[in-house]
Structure formats: structure tokens, C-alpha cells
N, C-alpha and C positions, 0 to 999 in steps of 0.2 A: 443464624437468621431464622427468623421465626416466620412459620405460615399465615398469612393474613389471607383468609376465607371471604371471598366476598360473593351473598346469598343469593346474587342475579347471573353468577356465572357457574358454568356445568362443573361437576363436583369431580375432584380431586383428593384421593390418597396421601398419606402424608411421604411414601414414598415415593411416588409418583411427583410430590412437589418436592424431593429431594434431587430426584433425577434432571426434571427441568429444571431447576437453579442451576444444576452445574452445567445445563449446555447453553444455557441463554448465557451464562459470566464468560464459556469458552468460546460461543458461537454468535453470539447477538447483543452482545454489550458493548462492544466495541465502536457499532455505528449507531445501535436506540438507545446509550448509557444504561448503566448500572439500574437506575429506577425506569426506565424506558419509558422519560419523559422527552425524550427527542435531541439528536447529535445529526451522524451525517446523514443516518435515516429516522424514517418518521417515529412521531410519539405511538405506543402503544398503549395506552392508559387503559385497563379497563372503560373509559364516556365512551371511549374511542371504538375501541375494540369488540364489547358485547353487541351493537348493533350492524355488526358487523357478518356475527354468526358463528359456529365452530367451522361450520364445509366452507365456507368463505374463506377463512382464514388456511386451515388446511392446503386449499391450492392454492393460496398466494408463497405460502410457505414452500410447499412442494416443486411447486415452476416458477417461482420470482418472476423480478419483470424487468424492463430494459430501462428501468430506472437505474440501476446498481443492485435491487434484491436479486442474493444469488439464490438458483434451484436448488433446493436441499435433496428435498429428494431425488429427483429426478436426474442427479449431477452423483447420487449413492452417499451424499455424504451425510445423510439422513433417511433411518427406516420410516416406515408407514404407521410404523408405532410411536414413534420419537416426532412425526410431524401432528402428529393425531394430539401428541401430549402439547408439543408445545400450542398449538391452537387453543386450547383449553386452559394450558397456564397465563396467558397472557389477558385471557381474560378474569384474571384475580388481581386483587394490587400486587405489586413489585416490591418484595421482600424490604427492608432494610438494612443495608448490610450493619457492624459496628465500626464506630468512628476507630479509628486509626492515622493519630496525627502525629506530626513530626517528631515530637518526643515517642511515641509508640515506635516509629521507625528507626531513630537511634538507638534504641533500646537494642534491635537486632543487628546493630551492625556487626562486625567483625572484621579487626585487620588482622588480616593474611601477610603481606610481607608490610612493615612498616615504612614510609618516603625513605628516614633515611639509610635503611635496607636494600632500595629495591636497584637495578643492575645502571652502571654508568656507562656501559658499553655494550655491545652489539655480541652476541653470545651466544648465536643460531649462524648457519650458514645460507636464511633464506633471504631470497628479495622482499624486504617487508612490502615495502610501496607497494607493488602490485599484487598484495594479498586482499579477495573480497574476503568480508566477514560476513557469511550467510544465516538467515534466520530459519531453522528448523521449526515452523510454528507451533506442531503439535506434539513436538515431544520435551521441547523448553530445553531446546538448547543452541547454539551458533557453531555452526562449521566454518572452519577458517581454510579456504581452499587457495593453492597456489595458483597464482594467473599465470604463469609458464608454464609451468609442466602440467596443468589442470590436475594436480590429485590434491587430496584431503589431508592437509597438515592435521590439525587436530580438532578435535569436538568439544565444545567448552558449555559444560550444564551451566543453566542460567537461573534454573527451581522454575523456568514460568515463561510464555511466548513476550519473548523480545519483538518492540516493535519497530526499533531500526538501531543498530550499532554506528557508531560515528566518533573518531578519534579528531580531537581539534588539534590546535596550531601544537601544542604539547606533545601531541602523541601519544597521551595516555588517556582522556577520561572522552565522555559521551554527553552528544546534544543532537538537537534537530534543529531545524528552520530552510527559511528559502529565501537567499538573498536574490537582491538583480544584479544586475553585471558589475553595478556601480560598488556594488558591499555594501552601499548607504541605507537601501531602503526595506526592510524585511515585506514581504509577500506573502498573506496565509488568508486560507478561505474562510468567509460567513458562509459553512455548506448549503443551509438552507435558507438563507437570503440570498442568495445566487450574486452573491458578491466576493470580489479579494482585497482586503484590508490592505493599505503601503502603511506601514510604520515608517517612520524616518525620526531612524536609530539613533540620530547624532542630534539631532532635535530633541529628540524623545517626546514626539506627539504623534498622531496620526497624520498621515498626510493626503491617506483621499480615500475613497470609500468606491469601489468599480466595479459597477452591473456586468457580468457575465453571462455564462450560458448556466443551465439548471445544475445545481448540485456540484459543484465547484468542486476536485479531488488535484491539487497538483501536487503533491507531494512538495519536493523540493520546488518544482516546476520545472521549467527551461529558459536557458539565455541563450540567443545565440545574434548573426549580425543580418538581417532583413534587408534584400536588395533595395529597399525603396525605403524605408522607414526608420533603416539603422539599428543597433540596437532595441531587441523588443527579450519583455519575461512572457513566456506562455504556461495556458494553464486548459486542462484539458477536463471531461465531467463524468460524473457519476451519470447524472440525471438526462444528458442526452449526448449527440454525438460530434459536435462541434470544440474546438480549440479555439480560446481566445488568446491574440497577441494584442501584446501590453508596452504602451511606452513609456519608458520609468524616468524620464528626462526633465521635471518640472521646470525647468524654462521655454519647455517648446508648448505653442498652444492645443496641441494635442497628445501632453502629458499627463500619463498617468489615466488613459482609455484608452478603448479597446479600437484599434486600428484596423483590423482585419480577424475574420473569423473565417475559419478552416474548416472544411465537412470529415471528418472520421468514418468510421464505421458501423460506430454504434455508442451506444449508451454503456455505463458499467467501469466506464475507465479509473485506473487509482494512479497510475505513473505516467508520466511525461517526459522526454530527457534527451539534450543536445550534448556536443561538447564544441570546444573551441579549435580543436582539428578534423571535426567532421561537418559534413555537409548536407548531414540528414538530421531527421527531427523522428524519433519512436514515439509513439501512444499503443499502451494496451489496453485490452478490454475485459480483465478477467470475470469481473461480476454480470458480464452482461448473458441475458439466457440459452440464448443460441451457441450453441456449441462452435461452430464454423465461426463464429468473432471471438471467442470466451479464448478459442483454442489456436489464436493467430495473433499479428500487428498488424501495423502500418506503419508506413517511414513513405516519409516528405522531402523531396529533393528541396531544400532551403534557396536552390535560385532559381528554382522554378515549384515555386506553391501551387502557384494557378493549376499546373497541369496534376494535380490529386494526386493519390498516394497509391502507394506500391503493397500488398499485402505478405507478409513472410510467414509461411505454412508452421511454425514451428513445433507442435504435435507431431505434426509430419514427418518431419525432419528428427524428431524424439525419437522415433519409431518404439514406442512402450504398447505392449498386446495387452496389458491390465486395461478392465474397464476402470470407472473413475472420472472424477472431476476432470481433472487435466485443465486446468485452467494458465494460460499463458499471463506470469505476470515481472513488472520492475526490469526495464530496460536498466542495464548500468555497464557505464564504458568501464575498461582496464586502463592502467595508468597511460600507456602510449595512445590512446584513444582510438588505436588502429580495430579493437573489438568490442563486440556488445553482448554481454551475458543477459536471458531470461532463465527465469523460473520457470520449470515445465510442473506443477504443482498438481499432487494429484488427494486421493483420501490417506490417510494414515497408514492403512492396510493395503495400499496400494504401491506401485513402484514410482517414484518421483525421476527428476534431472534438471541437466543445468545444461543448455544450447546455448552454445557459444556461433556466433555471426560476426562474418568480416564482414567489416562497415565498407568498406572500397568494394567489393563485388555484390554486397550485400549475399554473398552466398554460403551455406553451411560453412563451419569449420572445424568444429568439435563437438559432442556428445558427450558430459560427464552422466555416470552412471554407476551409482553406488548404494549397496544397500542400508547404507548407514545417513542417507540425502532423502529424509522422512518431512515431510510437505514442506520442502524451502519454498521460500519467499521471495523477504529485502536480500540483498547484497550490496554488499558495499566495502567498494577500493577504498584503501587506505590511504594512496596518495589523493585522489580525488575529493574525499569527505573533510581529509586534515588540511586543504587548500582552498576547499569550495569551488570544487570544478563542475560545473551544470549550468 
């Protein structure tokens, strides 16, 4: 990709705009797209941006805000030099990367063992089912961690940050999405229309369009059964700190909106997640700036909403002496659904973990801790994702 110089923004090195490209593709493409003309966060357009300022920018960068922008700096996972730069790069256009399409991509493939190769029978001694497959984000690889014994089967290089592992009904291959309880109708945010699209799958149309709270992040979301409402999908936000429940039942007249909204903690949320044997509801906050919400949850007694939510110290409970992000993130049950794994997420150079919580006491249970658990992430049970358990 090539430097595009634009002559109303403060001057930059051509290495200097080698370095910002590679942290905006690793660290800010992801929510402002590739040309950061706007996804789940805002456009950065040069119009946008130059009137804005470089020191303006700088500490938006540096302390984020309780929208979902995380503190770079201020959280170590960006120096004073690196926030200095990107301020400045963002007000130049956004590179273009080159086109690389389907045929580019086949081009690279390669089979490893062939289908009719690969094994007909079971040829480990582990419990697959309740193996998470965790996402090591900054070193591009997936840890495959035992949910019994809590250690590290194996470390599987990926070349690049996977953004969620998920085996279907096959057991072999990888998708996302978020159904409701029904399996009928798919659930995925307009993040910045503060809406969640219903597909309805079996139809193959749209089926409703529903106003939410700001900045809409539910991952998969959550189903669970609503003393009064029945069946509801929730979906929790970037942009502030409320959870909307959703009724997915399009013959009830208040199908398919939002029946009740939940107060959280804060803004910055990216995961939401019930199961069908538990009684609670987790929302984390990782993107949010405050350390003390970035670096916790909340869990929702499901027959008693009204009465607010419980917070679980889980940093705390990490006990990690590395400064660092430390951001608590992706609640995800084990296949008995009697536990819930978070991400204790910290900088690259710093020490990470995986806090494991009994959902019946909601009290500590485990600490993994390995130096080889370099800023986990998603996780994700296999019996859970290849059934569609959430």
C-alpha cells in the first residue's frame, strides 16, 4: 500500500506511515474498517478528523471513552510515541489496501490432510465436548484448553488474530452468527444505527428492524426464559450501559421489540451470554475506560431482574502483579453449564489468564495461568457452539 499525503494534515515519514498502517490493520480496523470510513466505531476520514486537531485526537486515543473506544495509552497498550503517531496518521487518507478476491484466495490454499484422509474415529483420549478453543489475539494463534482438567492441550498457529472459532453440527469446519431460541430467526446488530436486524432464515427475508440502546455489540447474544415475557434474545452495547430484551415470537403483538431494558455498568460491552441450565445472565465491559468496569462483570439473577446485578471482581480474583490492560472479557459456559470461563486479557508483554467461575455460587473456582495464554480472548466450548447453546 501506497502513502496518500494529504497537504492539510501534519507531515509524516514514510516510515512513520509504515508503522501506523501496521497498528491501525492490528489495532483499529477492526471497529473503523480498513479505510476508516466507519463499522462499529466512528468514520475517521481525514473531513472528519483534521478539524479536529492532532492534541484532540491524541487524548481521545490515549483515554477513550465510555462509548467502547479503548485507552490505548493509558491502559500501556500504546506508547506516547505510537499515540502521538496515530493522531497524525488518521489525519491522512486511509491507505488502500490491494484487491484480493476469491480466486487470490484459492490460490493460497492448501490441503493438509485430504476428506477422504482425514480420521473416522476418535484417536485422542480427551473429552472433545468440553474443549474451549481460545483465541490468543496477538500472537495469531488458538489454544485448545481442556475444560476438566483446565490445562493446555495444544496451541494451534492460525498466521493471523482469529476472530471466533466455532465447529458446527459436523464438527469440523467454522461460522458465526446468533440465533434465538427458536433457530428461526438470525439476530446481528446495525452497530451504528442502534438497531438488531431479525432475519428470518426460513423465509429468507428480513423480518424486523429494532431500535436498541447505542452501539449495539451482542456477539452471539443471549436466550434465555423471562419470568414474565417468556422467551427473550438479549443484546447488550458498546455505546452505553443498558441490555435490551428482545421477543422473537412474531405472533405475539409485542414481537420482535424491545420489552424491557436492564441497567449494566457501563458502556464498552462486546459479550452477553446465558445458558439453558443457568439462572444468570453475564455482560462484560472490556472497552469501557474505567478500569474498575473494564476489569469486572455483572450477572443478573434471571428471576429477579428488577433487583440489579451482582459485580464479579475477576482481576481480582486473577491475582496478576503485571501492570497492563487487564481487561475482563467473553463470558462462555462449559459444556455442563455448571461453569463460566472469562478472558483476564492483558498487553502482549504482559501476563494474561482464564478465570473460571461457579455459576451456582458465583464464586471463584479456578485460575489458569500459563505463560504460553498471550492476550486470550473468545473461547469457545465445542459442545456448545457445534449445538448452539446461548
Amino acid at each position: 500500500m501506497y502513502q496518500s499525503k494529504n497537504p492539510k494534515a501534519p507531515p509524516m515519514t514514510q516510515v512513520e506511515f509504515d508503522v501506523a498502517r501496521e497498528i491501525h490493520f492490528e489495532r483499529c480496523a477492526g471497529c473503523h474498517g480498513v479505510l476508516r470510513k466507519e463499522a462499529t466505531g466512528r468514520a475517521l476520514t481525514p473531513d472528519l478528523t483534521q478539524d479536529k486537531g492532532t492534541d484532540y485526537l491524541k487524548v481521545f486515543i490515549a483515554c477513550g471513552s465510555p462509548a467502547g473506544m479503548p485507552n490505548w495509552q493509558t491502559s500501556g497498550e500504546m506508547t506516547e510515541n505510537e499515540v502521538d503517531l496515530m493522531a497524525r496518521c488518521i489525519q491522512h487518507d486511509a491507505p488502500v489496501p490491494p484487491e484480493f478476491g476469491m480466486a487470490d484466495m484459492k490460490a493460497t490454499w492448501k490441503v493438509i490432510v485430504p476428506p477422504a484422509q482425514r480420521p473416522k474415529r476418535k484417536m485422542n483420549s480427551h473429552n472433545i465436548a468440553n474443549i474451549l478453543s481460545t483465541t490468543l489475539r496477538d500472537t495469531g494463534e488458538v489454544a485448545l484448553i481442556d475444560g476438566d482438567t483446565k490445562k493446555i492441550i495444544n496451541i494451534v498457529s492460525t498466521g493471523y488474530a482469529v476472530h471466533i472459532s466455532r465447529t458446527s453440527a459436523s464438527g469440523r469446519y467454522l461460522h458465526d452468527g446468533g440465533w434465538d431460541a427458536s433457530k428461526r430467526y438470525f439476530m446481528v446488530a446495525a452497530n451504528n444505527s442502534n438497531k438488531i436486524a431479525a432475519i428470518d432464515a426460513k423465509a429468507g427475508k428480513l423480518q424486523a428492524l429494532i431500535d436498541v440502546g447505542k452501539t449495539p455489540h451482542p456477539g452471539r447474544g443471549a436466550n434465555f426464559k423471562h419470568p414474565k415475557f417468556g422467551p427473550v434474545w438479549a443484546t447488550s452495547h458498546l455505546g452505553d450501559e443498558t441490555i435490551s430484551l428482545i421477543i422473537t415470537d412474531p405472533k405475539r403483538k409485542d414481537g420482535f421489540k424491545v420489552v424491557q431494558t436492564l441497567q449494566g455498568q457501563g458502556g464498552g460491552s462486546l459479550f452477553i451470554k446465558a445458558h439453558p441450565r443457568s439462572q444468570h445472565l453475564y455482560v462484560d465491559t472490556p472497552l469501557n475506560p474505567d478500569p474498575a468496569i473494564s476489569q469486572s462483570v455483572v450477572v443478573f439473577d434471571i428471576r429477579h431482574l428488577d433487583k440489579g446485578y451482582t459485580v464479579l471482581p475477576i482481576a481480582e480474583w486473577a491475582d496478576l502483579k503485571d501492570d497492563g490492560a487487564k481487561r475482563v472479557v467473553q463470558p462462555e459456559f462449559n459444556k455442563a453449564g455448571d461453569e463460566v470461563w472469562f478472558a483476564f486479557w492483558s498487553a502482549k508483554n504482559k501476563q494474561s489468564a482464564i478465570v473460571v467461575v461457579d455459576d451456582k455460587t458465583l464464586k471463584l473456582k479456578a485460575v489458569i495461568k500459563d505463560l504460553k495464554l498471550i492476550t486470550p480472548t473468545g473461547k469457545f466450548n465445542v459442545w456448545n457452539t457445534q449445538h448452539d447453546v446461548y
